[in-house]
N, CA, C and O atoms as a DFTB+ gen file, in Angstrom:
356 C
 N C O
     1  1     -16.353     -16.971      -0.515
     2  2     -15.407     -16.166      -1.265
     3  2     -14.103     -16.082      -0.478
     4  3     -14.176     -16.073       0.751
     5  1     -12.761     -16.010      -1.164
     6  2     -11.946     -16.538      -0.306
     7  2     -11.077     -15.046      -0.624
     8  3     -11.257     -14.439      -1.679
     9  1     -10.092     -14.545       0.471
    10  2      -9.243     -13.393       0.627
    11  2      -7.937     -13.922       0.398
    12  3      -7.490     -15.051       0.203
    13  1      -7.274     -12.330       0.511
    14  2      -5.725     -12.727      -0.119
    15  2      -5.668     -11.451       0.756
    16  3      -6.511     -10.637       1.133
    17  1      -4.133     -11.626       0.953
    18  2      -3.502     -10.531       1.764
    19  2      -2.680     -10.146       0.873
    20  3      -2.338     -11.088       0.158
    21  1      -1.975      -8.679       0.465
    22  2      -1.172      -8.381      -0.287
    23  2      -0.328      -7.376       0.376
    24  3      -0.794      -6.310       0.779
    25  1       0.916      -7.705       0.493
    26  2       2.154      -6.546       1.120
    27  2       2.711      -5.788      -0.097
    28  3       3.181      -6.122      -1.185
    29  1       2.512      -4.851       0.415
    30  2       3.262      -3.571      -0.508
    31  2       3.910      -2.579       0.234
    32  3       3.548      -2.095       1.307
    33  1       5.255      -2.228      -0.673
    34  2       6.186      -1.208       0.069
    35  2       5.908       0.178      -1.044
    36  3       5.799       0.291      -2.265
    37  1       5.862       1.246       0.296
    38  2       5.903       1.864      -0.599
    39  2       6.897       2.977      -0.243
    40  3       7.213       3.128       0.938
    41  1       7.299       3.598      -0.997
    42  2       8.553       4.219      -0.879
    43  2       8.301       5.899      -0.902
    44  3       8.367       6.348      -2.046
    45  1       8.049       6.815       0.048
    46  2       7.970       8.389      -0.279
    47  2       8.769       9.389      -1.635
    48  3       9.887       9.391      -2.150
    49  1       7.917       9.913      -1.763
    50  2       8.794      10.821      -2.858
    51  2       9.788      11.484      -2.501
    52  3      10.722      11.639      -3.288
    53  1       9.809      11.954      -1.404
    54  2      11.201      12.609      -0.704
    55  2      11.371      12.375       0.885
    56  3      10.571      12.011       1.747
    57  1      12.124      12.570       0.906
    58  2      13.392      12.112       2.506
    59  2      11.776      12.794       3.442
    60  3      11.149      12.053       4.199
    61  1      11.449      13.931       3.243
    62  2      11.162      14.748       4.306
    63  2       9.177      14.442       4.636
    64  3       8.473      15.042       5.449
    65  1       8.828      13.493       3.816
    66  2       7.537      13.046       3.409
    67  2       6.916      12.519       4.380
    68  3       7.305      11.382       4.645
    69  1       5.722      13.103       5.300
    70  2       5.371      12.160       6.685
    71  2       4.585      10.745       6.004
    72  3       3.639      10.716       5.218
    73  1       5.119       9.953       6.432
    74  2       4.325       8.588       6.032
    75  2       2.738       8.412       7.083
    76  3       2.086       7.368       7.060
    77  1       2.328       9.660       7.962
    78  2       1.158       9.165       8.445
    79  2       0.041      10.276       7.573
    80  3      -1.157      10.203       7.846
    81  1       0.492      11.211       6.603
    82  2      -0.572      11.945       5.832
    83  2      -0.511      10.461       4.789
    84  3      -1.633      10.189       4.361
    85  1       0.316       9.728       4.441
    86  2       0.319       8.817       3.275
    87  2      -0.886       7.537       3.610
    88  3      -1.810       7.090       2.931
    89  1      -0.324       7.183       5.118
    90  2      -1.268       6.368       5.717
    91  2      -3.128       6.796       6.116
    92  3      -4.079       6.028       6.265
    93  1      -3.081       7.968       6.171
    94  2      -4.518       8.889       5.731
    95  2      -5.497       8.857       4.702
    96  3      -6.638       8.406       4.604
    97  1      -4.748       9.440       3.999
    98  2      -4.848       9.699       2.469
    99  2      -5.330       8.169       1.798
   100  3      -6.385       8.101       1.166
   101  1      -4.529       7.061       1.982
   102  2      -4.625       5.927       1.346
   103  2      -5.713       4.924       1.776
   104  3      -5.996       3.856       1.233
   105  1      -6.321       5.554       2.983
   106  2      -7.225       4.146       3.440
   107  2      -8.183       4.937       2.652
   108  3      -8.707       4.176       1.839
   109  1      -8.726       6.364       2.518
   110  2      -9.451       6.823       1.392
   111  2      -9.648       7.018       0.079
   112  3     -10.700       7.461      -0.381
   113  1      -8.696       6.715      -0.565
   114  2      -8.242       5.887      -1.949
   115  2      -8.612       4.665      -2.825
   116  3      -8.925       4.506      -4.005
   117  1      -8.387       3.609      -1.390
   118  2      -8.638       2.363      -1.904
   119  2     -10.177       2.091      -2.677
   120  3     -10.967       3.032      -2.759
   121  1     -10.378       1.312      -2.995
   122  2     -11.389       0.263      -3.566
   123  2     -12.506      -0.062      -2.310
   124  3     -12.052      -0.441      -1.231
   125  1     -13.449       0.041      -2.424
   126  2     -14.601      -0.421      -1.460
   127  2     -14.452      -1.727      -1.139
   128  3     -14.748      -1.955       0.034
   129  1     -14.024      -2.864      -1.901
   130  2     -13.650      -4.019      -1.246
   131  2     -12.183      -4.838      -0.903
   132  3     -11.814      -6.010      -0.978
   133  1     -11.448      -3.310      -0.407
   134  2     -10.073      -3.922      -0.054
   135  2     -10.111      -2.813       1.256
   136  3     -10.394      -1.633       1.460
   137  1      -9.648      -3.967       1.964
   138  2      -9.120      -3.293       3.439
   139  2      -7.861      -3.034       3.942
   140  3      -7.020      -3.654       3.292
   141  1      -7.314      -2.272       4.970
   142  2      -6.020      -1.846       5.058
   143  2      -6.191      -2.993       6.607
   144  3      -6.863      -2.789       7.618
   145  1      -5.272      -4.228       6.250
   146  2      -4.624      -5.057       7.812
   147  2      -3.650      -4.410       8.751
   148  3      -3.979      -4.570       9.926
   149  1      -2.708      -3.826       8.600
   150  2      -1.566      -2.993       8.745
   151  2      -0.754      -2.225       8.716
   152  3      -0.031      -3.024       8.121
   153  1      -0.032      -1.220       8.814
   154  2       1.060      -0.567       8.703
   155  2       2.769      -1.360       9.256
   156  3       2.972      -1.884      10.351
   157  1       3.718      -1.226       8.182
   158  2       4.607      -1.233       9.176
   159  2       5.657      -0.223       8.587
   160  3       5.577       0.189       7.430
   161  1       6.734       0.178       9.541
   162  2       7.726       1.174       8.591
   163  2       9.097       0.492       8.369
   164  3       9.519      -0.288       9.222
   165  1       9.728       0.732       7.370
   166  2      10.898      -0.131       7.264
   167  2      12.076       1.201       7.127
   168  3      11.549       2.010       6.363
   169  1      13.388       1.706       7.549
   170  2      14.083       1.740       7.198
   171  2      15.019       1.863       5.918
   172  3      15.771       0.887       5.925
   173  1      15.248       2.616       4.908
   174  2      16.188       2.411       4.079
   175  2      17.579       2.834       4.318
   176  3      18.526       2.125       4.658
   177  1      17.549       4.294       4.054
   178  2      19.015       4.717       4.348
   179  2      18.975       6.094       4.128
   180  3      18.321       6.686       3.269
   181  1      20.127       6.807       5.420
   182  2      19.859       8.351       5.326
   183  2      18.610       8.857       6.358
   184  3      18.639      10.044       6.684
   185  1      17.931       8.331       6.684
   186  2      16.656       8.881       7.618
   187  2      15.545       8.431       6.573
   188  3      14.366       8.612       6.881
   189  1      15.827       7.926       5.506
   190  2      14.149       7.884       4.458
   191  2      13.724       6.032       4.889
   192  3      14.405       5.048       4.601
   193  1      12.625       6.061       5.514
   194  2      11.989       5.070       5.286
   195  2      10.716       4.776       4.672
   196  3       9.987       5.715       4.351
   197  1      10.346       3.518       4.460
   198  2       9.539       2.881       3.390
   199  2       8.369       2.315       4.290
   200  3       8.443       1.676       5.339
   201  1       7.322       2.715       3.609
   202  2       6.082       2.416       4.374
   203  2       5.375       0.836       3.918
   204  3       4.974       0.754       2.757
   205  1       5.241      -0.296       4.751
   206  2       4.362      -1.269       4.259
   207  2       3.489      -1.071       4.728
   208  3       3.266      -0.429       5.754
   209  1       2.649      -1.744       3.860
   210  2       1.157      -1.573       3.819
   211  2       0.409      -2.831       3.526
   212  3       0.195      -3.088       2.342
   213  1      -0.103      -3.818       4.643
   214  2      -0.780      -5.189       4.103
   215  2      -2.025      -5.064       3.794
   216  3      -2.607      -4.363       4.622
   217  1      -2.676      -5.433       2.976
   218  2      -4.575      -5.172       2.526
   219  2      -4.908      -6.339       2.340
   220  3      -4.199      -7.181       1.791
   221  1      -6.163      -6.539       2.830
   222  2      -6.535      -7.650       2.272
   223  2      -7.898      -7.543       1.079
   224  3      -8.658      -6.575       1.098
   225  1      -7.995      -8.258       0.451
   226  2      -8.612      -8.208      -0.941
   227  2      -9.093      -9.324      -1.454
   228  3      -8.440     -10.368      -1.469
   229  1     -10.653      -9.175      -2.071
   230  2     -10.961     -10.574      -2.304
   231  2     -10.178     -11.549      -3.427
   232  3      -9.341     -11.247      -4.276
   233  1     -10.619     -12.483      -3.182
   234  2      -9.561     -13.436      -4.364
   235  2     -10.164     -13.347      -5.587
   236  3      -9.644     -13.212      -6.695
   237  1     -11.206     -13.429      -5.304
   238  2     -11.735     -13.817      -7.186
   239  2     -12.474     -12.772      -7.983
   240  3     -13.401     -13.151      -8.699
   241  1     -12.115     -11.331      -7.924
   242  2     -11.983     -10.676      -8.617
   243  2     -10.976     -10.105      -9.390
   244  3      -9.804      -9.747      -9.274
   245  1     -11.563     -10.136      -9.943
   246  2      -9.954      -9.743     -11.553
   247  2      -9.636      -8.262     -11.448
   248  3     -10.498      -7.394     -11.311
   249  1      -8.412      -8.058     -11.519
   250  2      -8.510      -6.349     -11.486
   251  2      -7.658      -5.930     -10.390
   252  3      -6.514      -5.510     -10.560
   253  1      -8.132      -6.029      -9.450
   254  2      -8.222      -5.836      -7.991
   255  2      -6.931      -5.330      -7.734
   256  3      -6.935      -4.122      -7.500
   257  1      -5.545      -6.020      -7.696
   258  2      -4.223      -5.499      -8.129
   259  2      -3.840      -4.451      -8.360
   260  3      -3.219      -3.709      -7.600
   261  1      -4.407      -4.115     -10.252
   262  2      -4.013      -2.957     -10.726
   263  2      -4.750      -1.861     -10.201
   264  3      -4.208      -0.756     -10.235
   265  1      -6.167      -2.000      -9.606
   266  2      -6.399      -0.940      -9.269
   267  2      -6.672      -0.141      -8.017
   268  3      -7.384       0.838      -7.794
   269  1      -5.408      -1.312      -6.844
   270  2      -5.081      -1.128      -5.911
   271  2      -3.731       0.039      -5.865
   272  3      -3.415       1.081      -5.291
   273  1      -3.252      -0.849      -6.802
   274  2      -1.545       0.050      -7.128
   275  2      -2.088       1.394      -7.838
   276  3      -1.625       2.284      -7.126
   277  1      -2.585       1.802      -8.530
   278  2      -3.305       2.831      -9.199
   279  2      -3.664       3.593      -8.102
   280  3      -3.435       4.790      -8.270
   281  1      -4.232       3.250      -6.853
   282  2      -4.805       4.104      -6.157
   283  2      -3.632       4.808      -5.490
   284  3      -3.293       5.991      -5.515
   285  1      -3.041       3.612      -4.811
   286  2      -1.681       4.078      -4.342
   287  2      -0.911       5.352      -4.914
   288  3      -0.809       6.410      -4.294
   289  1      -0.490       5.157      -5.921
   290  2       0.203       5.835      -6.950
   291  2      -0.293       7.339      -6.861
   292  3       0.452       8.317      -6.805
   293  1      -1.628       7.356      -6.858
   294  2      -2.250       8.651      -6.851
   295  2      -2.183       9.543      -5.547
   296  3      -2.641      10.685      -5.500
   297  1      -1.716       9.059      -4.755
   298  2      -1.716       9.356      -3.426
   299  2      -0.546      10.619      -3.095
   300  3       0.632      10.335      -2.876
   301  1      -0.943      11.726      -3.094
   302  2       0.488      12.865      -2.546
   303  2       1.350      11.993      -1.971
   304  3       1.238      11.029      -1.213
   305  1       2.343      12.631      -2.576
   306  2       3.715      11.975      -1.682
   307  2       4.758      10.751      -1.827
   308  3       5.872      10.663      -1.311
   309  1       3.989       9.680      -2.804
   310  2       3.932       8.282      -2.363
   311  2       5.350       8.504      -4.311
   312  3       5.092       9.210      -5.285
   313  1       6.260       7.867      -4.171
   314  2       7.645       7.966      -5.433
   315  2       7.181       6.820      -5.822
   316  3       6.516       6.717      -6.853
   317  1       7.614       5.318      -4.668
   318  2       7.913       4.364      -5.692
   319  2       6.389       3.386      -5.120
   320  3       5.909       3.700      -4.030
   321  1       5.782       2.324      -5.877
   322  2       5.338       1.524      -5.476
   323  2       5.887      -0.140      -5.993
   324  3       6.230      -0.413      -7.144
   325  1       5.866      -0.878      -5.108
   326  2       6.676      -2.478      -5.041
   327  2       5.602      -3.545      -4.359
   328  3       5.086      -3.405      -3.250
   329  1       5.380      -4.678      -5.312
   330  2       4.534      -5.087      -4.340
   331  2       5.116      -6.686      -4.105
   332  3       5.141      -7.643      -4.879
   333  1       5.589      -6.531      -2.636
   334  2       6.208      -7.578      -2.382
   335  2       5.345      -9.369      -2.527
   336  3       5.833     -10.484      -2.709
   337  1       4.635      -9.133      -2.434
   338  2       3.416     -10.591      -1.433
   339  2       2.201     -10.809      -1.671
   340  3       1.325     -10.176      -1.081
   341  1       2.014     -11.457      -2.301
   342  2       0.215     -11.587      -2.677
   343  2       0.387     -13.328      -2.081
   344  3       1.227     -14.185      -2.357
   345  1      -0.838     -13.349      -1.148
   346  2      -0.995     -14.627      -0.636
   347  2      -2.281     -15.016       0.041
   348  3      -3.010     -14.347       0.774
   349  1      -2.373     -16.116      -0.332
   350  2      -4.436     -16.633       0.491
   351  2      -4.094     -16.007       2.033
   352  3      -3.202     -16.302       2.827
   353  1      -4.911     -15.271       2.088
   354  2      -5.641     -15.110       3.713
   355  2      -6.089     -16.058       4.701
   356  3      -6.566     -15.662       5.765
């Protein structure tokens, strides 16, 4: 069975939002067969930065995507979700 890595940014709901309750919160969210590879933080503007987040996830289930971003979404805190990168592992 073959993996995929997927980068996603995700963007806080407000300036003042700690991105490590987001990074908490979200590895308990996910899907039983998607894993969290990374964190990184990016910068926007003003003091607000954007949290990436790489997972990896199997390939050949269908779904998997939407109900990665779904989880996300549900997550306190979390405004925008973007998903930059879906690519074989």
């Amino acid at each position: 069975m073959g993996k995929v890595v997927a980068s996603i940014k995700i963007l806080p709901s407000e300036a003042e939002t700690d991105l490590n309750s987001i990074r908490e919160a979200l590895a308990s969210k996910l899907p039983s067969d998607v894993e969290v590879h990374r964190f990184e933080e990016e910068p926007i503007a003003f003091g607000l930065r954007a949290l990436i987040v790489h997972l990896i996830m199997p390939e050949d289930k269908a779904g998997t995507m939407d109900e990665v971003e779904s989880a996300i979404r549900k997550v306190e805190g979390v405004g925008e979700v973007e998903i930059l990168m879906v690519r074989r592992f």
